[in-house]
C-alpha atoms as an extended CHARMM CRD file, in Angstrom:
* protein
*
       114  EXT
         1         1  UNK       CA             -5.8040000000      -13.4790000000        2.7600000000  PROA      1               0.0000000000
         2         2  UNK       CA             -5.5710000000      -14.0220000000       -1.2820000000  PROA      2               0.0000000000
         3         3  UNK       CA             -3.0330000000      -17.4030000000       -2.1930000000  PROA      3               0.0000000000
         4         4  UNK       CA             -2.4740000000      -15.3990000000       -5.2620000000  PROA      4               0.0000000000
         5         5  UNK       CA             -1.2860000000      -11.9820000000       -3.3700000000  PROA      5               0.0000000000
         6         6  UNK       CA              0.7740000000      -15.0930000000       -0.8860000000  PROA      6               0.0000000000
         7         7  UNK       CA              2.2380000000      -16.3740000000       -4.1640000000  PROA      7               0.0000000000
         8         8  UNK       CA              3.2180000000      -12.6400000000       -5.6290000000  PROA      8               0.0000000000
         9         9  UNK       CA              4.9910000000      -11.4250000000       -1.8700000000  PROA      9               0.0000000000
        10        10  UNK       CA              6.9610000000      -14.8780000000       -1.5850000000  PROA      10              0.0000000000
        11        11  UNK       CA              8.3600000000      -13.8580000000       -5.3190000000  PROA      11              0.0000000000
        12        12  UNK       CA             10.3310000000      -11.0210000000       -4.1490000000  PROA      12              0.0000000000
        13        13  UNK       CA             13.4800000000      -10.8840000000       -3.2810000000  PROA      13              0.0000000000
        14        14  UNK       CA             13.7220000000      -11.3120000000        0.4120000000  PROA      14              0.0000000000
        15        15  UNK       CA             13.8170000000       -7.5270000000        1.6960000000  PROA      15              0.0000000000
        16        16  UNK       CA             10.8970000000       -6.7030000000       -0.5210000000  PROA      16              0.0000000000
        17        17  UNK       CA              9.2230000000       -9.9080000000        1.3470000000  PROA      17              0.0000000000
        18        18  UNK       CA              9.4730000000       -8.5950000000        4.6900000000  PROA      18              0.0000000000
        19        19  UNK       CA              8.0590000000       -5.1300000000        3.9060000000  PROA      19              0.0000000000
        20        20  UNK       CA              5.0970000000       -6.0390000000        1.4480000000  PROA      20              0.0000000000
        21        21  UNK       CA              4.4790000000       -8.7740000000        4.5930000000  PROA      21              0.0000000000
        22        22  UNK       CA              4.3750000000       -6.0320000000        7.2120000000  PROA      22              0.0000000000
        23        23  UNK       CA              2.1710000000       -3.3330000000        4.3750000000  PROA      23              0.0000000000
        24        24  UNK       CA             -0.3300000000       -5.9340000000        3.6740000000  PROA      24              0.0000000000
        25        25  UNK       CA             -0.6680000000       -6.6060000000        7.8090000000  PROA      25              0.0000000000
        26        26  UNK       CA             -1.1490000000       -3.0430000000        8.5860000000  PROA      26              0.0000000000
        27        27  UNK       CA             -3.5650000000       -3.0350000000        5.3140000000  PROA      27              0.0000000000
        28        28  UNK       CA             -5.7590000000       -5.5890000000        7.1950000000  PROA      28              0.0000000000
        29        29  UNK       CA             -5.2080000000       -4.4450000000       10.2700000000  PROA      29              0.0000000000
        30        30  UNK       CA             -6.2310000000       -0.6710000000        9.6810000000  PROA      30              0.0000000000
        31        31  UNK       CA             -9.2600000000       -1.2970000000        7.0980000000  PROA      31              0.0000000000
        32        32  UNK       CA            -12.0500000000       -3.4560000000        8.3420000000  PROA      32              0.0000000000
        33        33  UNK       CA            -13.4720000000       -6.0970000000        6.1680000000  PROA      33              0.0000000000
        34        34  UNK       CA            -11.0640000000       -5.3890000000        3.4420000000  PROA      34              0.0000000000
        35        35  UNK       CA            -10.6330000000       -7.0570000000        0.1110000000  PROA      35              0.0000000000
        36        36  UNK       CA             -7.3600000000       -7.9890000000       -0.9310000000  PROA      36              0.0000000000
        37        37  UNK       CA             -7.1440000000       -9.2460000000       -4.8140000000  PROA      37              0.0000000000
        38        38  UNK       CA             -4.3730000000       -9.5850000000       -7.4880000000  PROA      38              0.0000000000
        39        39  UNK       CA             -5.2230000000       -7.3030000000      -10.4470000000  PROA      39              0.0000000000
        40        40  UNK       CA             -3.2250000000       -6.1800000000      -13.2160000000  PROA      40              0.0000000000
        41        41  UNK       CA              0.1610000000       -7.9280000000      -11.6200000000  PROA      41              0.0000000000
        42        42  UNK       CA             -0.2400000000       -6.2730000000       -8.1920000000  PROA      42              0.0000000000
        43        43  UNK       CA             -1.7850000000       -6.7820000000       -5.0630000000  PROA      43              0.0000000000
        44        44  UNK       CA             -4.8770000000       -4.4190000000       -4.4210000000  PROA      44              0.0000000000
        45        45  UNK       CA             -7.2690000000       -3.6110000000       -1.4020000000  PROA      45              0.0000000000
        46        46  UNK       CA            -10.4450000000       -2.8000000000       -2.1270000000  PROA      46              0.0000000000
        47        47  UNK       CA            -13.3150000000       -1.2930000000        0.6830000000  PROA      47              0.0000000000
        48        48  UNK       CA            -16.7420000000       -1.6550000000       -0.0070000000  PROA      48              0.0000000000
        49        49  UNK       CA            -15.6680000000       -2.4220000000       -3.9620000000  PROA      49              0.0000000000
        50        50  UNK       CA            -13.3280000000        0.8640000000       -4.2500000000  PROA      50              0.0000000000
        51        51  UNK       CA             -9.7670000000        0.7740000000       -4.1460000000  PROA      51              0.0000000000
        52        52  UNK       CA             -8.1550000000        1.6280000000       -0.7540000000  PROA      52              0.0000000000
        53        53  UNK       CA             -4.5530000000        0.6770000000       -1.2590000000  PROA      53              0.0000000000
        54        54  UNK       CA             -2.0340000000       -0.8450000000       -3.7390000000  PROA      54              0.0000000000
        55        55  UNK       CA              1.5120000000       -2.6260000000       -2.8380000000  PROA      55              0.0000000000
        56        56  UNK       CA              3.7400000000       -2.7190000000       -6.1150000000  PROA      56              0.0000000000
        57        57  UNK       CA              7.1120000000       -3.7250000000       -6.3170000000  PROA      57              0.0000000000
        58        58  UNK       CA             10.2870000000       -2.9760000000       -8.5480000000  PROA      58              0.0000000000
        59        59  UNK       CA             13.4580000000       -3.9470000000       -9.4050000000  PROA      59              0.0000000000
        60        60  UNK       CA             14.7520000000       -1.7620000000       -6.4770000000  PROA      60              0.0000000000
        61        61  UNK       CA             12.0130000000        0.0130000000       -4.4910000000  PROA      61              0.0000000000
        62        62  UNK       CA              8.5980000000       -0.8770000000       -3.5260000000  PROA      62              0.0000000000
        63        63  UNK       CA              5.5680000000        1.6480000000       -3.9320000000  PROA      63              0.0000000000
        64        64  UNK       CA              2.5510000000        2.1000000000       -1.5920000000  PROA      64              0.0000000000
        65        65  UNK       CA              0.1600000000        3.8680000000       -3.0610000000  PROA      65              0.0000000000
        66        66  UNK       CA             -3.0960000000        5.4950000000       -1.0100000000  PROA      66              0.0000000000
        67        67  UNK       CA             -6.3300000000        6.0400000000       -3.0670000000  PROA      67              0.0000000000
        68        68  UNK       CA             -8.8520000000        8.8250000000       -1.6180000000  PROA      68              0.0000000000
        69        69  UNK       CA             -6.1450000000       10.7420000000       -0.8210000000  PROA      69              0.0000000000
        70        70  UNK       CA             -6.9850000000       14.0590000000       -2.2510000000  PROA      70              0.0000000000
        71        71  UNK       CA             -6.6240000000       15.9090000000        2.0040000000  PROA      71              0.0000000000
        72        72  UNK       CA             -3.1750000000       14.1230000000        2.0320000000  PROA      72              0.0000000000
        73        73  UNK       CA             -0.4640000000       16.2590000000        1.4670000000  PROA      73              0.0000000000
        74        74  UNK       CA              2.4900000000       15.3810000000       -0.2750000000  PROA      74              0.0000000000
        75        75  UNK       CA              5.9040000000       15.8790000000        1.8370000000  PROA      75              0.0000000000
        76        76  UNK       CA              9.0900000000       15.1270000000        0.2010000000  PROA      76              0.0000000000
        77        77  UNK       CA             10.9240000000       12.4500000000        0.6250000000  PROA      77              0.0000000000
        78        78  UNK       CA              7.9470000000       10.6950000000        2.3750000000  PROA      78              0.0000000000
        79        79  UNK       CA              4.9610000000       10.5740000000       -0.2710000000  PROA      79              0.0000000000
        80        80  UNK       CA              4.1410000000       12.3470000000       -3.6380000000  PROA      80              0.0000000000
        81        81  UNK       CA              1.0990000000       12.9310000000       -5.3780000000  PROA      81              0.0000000000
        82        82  UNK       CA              0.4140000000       10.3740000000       -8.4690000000  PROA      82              0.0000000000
        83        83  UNK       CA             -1.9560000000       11.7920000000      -11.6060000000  PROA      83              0.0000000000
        84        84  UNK       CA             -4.3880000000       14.3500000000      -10.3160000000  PROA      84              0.0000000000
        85        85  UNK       CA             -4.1690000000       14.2880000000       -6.9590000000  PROA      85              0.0000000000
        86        86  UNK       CA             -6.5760000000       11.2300000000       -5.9230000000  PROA      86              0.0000000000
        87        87  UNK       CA             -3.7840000000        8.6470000000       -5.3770000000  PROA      87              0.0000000000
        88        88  UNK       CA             -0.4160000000        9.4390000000       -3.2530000000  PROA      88              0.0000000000
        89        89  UNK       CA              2.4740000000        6.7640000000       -3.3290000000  PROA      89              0.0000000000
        90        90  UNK       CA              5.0670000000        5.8900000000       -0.5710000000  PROA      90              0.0000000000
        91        91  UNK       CA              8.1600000000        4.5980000000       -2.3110000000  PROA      91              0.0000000000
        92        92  UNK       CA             10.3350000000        2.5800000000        0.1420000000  PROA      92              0.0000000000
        93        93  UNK       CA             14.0160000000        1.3050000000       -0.6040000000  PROA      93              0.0000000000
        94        94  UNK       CA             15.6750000000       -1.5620000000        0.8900000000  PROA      94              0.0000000000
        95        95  UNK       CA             17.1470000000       -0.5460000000        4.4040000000  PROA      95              0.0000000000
        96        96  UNK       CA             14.9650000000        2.4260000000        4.6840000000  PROA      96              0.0000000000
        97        97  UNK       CA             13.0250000000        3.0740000000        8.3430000000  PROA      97              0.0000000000
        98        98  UNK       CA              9.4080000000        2.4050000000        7.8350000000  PROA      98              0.0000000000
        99        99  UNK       CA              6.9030000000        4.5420000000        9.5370000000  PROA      99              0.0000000000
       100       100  UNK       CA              4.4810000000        1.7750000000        9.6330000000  PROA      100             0.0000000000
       101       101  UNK       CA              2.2150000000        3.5060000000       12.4880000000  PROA      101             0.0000000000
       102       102  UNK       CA              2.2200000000        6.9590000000       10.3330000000  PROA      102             0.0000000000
       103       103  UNK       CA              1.2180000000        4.8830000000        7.1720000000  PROA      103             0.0000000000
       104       104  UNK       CA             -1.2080000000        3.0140000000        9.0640000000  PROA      104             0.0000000000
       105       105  UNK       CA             -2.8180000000        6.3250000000       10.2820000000  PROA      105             0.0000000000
       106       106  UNK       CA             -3.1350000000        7.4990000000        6.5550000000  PROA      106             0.0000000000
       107       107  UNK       CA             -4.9130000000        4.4790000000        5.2180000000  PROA      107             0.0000000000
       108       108  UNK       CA             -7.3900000000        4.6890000000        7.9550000000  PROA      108             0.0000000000
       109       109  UNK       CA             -7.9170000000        7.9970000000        6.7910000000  PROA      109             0.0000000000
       110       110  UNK       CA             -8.1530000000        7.8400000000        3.2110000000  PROA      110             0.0000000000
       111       111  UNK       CA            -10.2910000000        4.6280000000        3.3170000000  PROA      111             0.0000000000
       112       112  UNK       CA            -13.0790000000        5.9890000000        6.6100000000  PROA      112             0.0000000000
       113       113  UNK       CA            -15.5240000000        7.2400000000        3.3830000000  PROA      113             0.0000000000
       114       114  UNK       CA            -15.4070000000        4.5690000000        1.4970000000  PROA      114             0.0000000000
């Protein structure tokens, strides 16, 4: 694990702590041999040298945004499609239930060709 991407999660308030904490486990924990990096502010995963998976945070939300994910479809109220199509973001509020298994599942999938 990056000291950098350490430094950024321990920065957050403390709710926004706990979830990036569990995102970036289920990050390593679903993608083999993945990269994790701080680029452009924000902690990034990276399979094989292409993006997998990026955890930004906000003044009241965090997003979790899937690249590869063209095949995902976007369900409202649980993840929306971001620029063409490629990249779909999960945007999770403080107290919200986190379907950490489901999320998992997705990663898997949108990272297995890369």
């Amino acid at each position: 694990m990056n000291d950098t991407v350490t430094a950024y999660i321990q920065d957050r308030v403390e709710w926004q702590q706990a979830v990036c904490g569990k995102l970036r486990e289920m990050v390593f924990d679903s993608i083999p041999d993945v990269e994790e990096r701080l680029q452009y502010g924000k902690p990034h995963y990276l399979k094989n040298g292409s993006y997998a998976a990026v955890i930004s945070t906000a003044k009241d939300k965090i997003s979790f945004m899937l690249f590869n994910a063209s095949d995902i479809k976007t369900e409202k109220g649980f993840i929306r499609s971001m620029g063409n199509g490629e990249r779909k973001v999960i945007d999770i509020t403080e107290g919200q239930d986190i379907e950490y298994d489901r999320l998992a599942e997705l990663l898997k999938q949108t990272s297995s060709s890369l």
